[in-house]
N, C-alpha and C positions, 0 to 999 in steps of 0.2 A: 382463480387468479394465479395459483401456484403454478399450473401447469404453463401460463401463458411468461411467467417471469422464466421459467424455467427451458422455454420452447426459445427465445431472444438471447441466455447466456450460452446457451447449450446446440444452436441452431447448425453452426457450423460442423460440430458430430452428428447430431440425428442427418443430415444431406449424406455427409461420410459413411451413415450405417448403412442406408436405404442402396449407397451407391455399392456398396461389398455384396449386400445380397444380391441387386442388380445383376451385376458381373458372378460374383461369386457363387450363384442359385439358378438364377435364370435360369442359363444352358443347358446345366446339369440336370435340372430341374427336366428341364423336357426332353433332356436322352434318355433318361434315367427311367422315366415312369410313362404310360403310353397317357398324354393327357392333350388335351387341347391348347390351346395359347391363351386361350378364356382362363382354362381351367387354372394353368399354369399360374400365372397372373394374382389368380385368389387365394392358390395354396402359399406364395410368396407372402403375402400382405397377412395373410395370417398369422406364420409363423414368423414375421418382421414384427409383428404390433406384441403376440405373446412371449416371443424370446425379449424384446426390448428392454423391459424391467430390469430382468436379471442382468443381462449383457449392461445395461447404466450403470446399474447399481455398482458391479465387479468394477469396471474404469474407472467412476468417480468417487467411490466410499471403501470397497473393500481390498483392492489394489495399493492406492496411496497411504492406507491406513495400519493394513495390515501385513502388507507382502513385508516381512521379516522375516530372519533366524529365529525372534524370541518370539512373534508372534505369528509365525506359520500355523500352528495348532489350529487357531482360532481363525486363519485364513481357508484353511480346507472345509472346517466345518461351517463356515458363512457358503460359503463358494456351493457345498452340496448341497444343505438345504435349498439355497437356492434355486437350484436346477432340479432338485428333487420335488420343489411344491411348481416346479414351469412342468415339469412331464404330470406329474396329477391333472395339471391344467388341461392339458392335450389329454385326456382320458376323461375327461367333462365334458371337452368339444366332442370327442370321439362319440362317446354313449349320446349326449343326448343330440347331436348337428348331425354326424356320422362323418365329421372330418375332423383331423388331426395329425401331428405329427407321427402320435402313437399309440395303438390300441391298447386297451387294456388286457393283461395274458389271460387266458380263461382260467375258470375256477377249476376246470376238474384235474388241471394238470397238479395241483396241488398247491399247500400256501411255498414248499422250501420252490420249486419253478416258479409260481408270482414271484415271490420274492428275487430269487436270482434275476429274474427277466426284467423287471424294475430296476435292480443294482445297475444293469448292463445298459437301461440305455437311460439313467440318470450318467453314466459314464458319457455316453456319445453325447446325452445334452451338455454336459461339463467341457467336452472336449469343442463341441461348435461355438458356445459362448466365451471361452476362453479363449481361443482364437480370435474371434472377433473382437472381444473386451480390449486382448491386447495391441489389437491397429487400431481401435480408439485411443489406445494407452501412448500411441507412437505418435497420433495425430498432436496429441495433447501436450506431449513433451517438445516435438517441434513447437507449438504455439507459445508455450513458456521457453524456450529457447529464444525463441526468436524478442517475445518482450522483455525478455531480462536482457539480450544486446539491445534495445531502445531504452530503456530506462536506463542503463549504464552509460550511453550518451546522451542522455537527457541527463543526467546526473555530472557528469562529465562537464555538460556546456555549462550547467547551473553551476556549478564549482570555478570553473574560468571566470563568468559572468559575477559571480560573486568576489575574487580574488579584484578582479578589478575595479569592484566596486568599494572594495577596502582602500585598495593602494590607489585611492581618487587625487588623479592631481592636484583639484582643485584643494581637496583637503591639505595636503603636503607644503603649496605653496601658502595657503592658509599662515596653516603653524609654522611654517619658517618667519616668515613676517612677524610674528610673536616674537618667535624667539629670537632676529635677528634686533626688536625693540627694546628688549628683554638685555640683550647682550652691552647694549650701548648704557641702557640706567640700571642695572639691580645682575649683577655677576653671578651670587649667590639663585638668584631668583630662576636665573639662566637654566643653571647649575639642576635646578630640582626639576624645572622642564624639559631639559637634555634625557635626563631620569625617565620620568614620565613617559618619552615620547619615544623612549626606547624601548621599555615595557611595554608597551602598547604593540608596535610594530612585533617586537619576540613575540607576544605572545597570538598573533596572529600568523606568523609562520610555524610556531609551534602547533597549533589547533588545527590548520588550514587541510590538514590528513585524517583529521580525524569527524568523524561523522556526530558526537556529541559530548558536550564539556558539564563536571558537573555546572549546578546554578554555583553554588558560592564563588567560582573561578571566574566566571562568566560576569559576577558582581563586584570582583576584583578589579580585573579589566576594565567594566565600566568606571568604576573611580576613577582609575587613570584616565581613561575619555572625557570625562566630566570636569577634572580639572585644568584639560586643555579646553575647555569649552570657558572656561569661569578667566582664564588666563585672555583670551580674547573676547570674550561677550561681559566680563563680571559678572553680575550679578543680575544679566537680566533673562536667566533663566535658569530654572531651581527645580531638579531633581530630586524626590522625596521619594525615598522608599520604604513604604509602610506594609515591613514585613513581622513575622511573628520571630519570636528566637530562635535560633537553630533552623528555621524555616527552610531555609535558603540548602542547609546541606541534606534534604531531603529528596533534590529534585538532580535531573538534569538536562539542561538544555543547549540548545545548537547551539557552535560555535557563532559570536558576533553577531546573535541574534536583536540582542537588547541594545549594540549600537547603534543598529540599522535604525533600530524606532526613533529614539531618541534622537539619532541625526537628520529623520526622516520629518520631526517634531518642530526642531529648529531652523530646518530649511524651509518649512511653509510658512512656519506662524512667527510674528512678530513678538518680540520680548521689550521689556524694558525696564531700567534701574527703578523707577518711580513704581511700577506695576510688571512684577515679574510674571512670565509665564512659567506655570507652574506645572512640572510634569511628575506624575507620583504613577508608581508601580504599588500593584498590591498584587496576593493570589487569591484567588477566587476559585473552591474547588481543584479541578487537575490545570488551571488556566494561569500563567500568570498575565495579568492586566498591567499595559501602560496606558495611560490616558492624559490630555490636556485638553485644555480650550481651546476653541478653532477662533484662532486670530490671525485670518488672510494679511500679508507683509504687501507693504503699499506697492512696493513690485513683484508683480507676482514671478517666482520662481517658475521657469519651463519644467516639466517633470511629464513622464511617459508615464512613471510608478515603476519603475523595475526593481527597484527595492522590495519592494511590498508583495510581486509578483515570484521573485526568486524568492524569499522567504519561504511563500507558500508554495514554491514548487518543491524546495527542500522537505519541507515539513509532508509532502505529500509524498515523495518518495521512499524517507527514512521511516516515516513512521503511519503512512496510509489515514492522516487525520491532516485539517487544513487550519489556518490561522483565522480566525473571525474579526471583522472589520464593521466598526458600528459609528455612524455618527445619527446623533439625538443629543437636543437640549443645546444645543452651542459647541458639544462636547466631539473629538474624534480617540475614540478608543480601538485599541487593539486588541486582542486574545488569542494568548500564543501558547499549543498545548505545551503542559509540563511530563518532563516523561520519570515515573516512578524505576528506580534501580530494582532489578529485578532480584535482588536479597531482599528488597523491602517488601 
């Protein structure tokens, strides 16, 4: 199965290889040696199937991993074994098939001529796979070129799509209405919403650049969100965060993650002073969890989900892991990775 997973990520090289010797062998191939088009044909697909190994291996493991200043050493000597156990190989075909790239030097010349004559054309094998490893290497870096500009606009639009989803009219004119209720009975009260709703906004232009906020900032934030929610809904929906001590400055998580849920909680499910809905965060493992009861609102809200879809397009490009979405029991939960600081 390895080789089939490996044949579907890698499909677009192995085409590129076949297609270098094509052009690159062929021709040569049959000026060079008095051979038939038959003939021609078999010694290609031979020396394609047995160079192949090494030539992958060099592009996708010893290349990327090793080509360094500090780790050249250990790149020449990957690189010769290499090509030194691919010519043995052609001296197995040679002896027992009676073809190959390269015969083995007779014995009576002596072992210091074997050896030399091996040195010399584990050279030329180094020197043909190395050439070709490195137009794999060119193929490869155009293809990561070219997905790091799509993910950079896909990251780009998720970012726009997000900002806009923050600065929601509807949310704005919301809390205005508050606040402009607010203004007329309770000055003071005004006063500490003005606060609030200031902090809020700062700190979503402050974050808006950056790619992750610790949790404790991120649970800051949500206060301030929470108590613009309690200033127009009261008390009919109740936020419970049941975390451990210190918990929270352990982690860190996407900017305006945790509003998204929680706004996303109260837009569909119904609340009320008599029987609140009750939304509690916990963490669970690298996860942290927001969950409530699924209590459809007698009109149902329109909703695409974009919320919930930019969330995890974020979380798929920053961190190559996705948000899990569960409903069971009554219940609709989220699970939204947490990302360990990398001192920790």
């Amino acid at each position: 199965m390895w080789f089939k997973d490996f044949y579907f990520k890698k499909r677009r090289y192995i085409f590129v290889y076949g297609l270098i010797w094509f052009v690159g062998i062929f021709f040569i191939g049959q000026r060079q040696a008095d051979r038939s088009l038959l003939e021609t044909l078999q010694w290609i697909l031979m020396v394609m199937i047995v160079d192949a190994p090494v030539v992958f291996f060099m592009a996708f493991y010893v290349f990327p991993k090793f080509f360094t200043p500090k780790k050249i050493v250990q790149f020449v000597v990957l690189v010769a074994i290499g090509n030194l156990m691919t010519v043995f190989v052609y001296y197995g075909l040679n002896e027992f098939f009676g073809v190959g790239k390269f015969g083995f030097p007779s014995v009576e010349k002596g072992w210091a001529a074997i050896l030399f004559q091996v040195q010399q054309q584990t050279f030329t094998e180094m020197f043909h796979t190395i050439f070709i490893a490195s137009l794999l290497i060119g193929v490869q870096y155009y293809d990561f070129k070219r997905k790091y500009l799509e993910l950079e606009n896909e990251k780009a639009q998720a970012e726009l799509q997000l900002l806009k989803a923050q600065i929601n009219p509807h949310f704005l004119f919301n809390n205005l209405n508050v606040l402009s209720s607010l203004i007329k009975k309770d000055t003071d009260a005004a006063d500490e919403f003005i606060t609030r709703f200031s902090k809020l906004y700062r700190y979503l232009l402050k974050s808006k650049n950056k790619d992750f906020v610790s949790l404790s900032e991120e649970l800051e934030f949500l206060n301030d969100y929470v108590f613009l929610l309690k200033k127009r809904f009261g008390d009919a929906y109740q936020i419970k965060q049941k975390l451990a001590v210190g918990e929270e400055f352990q982690y860190s998580i996407l900017p305006a993650s945790l509003q998204g849920l929680i706004e996303n909680a109260v837009k569909h499910n119904e609340g009320f002073h008599a029987a609140p809905l009750k939304i509690e965060m916990t963490i669970e493992g690298d996860f942290l969890v927001v969950k409530n009861e699924i209590r459809p609102k007698f009109d149902p809200v329109e909703s695409i989900g974009s919320g919930l879809k930019n969330l995890n397009l974020r979380y798929q490009m920053l961190t190559n892991t996705s948000i899990k979405i569960l409903k069971e029991d009554g219940n609709f939960e989220v699970r939204i990775p947490l990302i360990k600081p990398l001192s920790a």
